[in-house]
C-alpha positions as CSV (number, residue, x, y, z in Angstrom):
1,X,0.0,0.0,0.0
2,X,1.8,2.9,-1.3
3,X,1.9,6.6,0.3
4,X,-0.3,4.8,3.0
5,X,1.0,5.5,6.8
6,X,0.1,3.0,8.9
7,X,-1.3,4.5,12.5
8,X,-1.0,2.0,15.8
9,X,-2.8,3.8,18.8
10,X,-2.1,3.7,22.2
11,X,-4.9,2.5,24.8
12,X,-7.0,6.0,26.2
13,X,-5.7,6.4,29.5
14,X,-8.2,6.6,31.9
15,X,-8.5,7.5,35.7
16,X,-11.9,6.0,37.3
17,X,-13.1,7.3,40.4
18,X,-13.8,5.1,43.6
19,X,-17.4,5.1,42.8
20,X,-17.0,2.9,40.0
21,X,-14.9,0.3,41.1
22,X,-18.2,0.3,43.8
23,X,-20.6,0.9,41.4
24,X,-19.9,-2.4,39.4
25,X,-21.7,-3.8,42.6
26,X,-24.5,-1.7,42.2
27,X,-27.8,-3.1,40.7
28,X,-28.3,0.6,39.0
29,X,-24.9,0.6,37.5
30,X,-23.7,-2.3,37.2
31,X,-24.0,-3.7,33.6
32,X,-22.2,-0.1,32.4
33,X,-19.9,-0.5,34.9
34,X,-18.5,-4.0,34.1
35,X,-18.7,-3.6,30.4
36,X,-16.0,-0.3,30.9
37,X,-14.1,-2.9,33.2
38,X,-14.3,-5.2,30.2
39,X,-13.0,-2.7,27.5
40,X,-9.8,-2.4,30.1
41,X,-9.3,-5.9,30.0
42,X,-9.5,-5.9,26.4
43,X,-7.1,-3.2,26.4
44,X,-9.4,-0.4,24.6
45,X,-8.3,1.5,28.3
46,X,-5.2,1.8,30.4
47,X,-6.4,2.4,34.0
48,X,-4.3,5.3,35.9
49,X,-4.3,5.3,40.1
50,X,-3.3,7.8,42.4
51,X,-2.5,7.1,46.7
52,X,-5.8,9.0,47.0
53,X,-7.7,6.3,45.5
54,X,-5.9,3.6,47.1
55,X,-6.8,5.2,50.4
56,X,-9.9,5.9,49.7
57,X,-10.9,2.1,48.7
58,X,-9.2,1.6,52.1
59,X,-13.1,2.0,53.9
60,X,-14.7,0.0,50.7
61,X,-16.6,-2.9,51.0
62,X,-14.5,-6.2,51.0
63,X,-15.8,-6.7,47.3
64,X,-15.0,-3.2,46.0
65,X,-11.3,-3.7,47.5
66,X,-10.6,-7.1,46.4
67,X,-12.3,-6.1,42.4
68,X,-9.8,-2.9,42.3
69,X,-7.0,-5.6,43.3
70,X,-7.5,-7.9,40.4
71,X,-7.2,-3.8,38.3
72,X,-4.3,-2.5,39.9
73,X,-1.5,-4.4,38.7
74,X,-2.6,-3.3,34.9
75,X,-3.2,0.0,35.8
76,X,-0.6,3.0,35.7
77,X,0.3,4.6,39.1
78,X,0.8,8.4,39.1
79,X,2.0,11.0,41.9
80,X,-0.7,13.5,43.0
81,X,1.4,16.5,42.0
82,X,0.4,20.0,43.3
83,X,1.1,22.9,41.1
84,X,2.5,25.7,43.0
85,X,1.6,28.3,40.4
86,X,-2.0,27.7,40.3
87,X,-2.0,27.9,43.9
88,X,-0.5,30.9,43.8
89,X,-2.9,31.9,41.3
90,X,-5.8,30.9,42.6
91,X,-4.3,32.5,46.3
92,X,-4.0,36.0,44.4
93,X,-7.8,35.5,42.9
94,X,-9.4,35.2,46.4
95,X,-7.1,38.1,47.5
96,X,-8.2,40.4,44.8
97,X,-11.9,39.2,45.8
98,X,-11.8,39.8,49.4
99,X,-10.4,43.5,48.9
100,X,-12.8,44.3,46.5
101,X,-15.6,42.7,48.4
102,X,-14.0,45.1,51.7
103,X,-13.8,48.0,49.2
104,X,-17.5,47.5,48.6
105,X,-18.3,47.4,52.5
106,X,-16.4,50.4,53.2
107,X,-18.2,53.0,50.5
108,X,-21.9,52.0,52.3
């Protein structure tokens, strides 16, 4: 196939919340739930944990815990990294704020 490129794609990396590793237990939610799990297992998704979920799951129900187990070692474990700047940033907004929201109370 001449001029043709061919394209191989990486797995969508995905970060899924503790509520659906619990929700895969719920009557509600629990077809959608496992067919998402599924697609990861076929490798359509690359899970991604954090510590915060893993302490979160700490208080789960046995079940929740043990079906994030059989999930963690496929998924990709990233650092919670705070970004200084936009804490700055967002510091400097709710300063900015609070003096014009004092400016306000002073001219009544």
């Amino acid at each position: 196939m001449e001029g043709m490129t061919l394209v191989t794609t990486q797995p969508f990396r995905v970060y899924a919340d503790t509520s659906v590793y619990g929700s895969v237990f719920d009557e509600e939610f629990a077809k959608p739930s496992r067919a998402f799990f599924e697609q990861i297992q076929g490798g359509r998704y690359r899970l991604v944990t954090c510590p915060l979920l893993e302490d979160e799951l700490e208080d789960a129900p046995p079940q929740v815990r043990r079906w994030y187990q059989q999930f963690e070692t496929a998924g990709e474990r990233v650092a919670v990294v705070r970004n200084s700047s936009a804490d700055r940033s967002d510091r400097a907004i709710r300063e900015a704020l609070l003096r014009r929201h004092h400016r306000l109370l002073d001219s009544r």
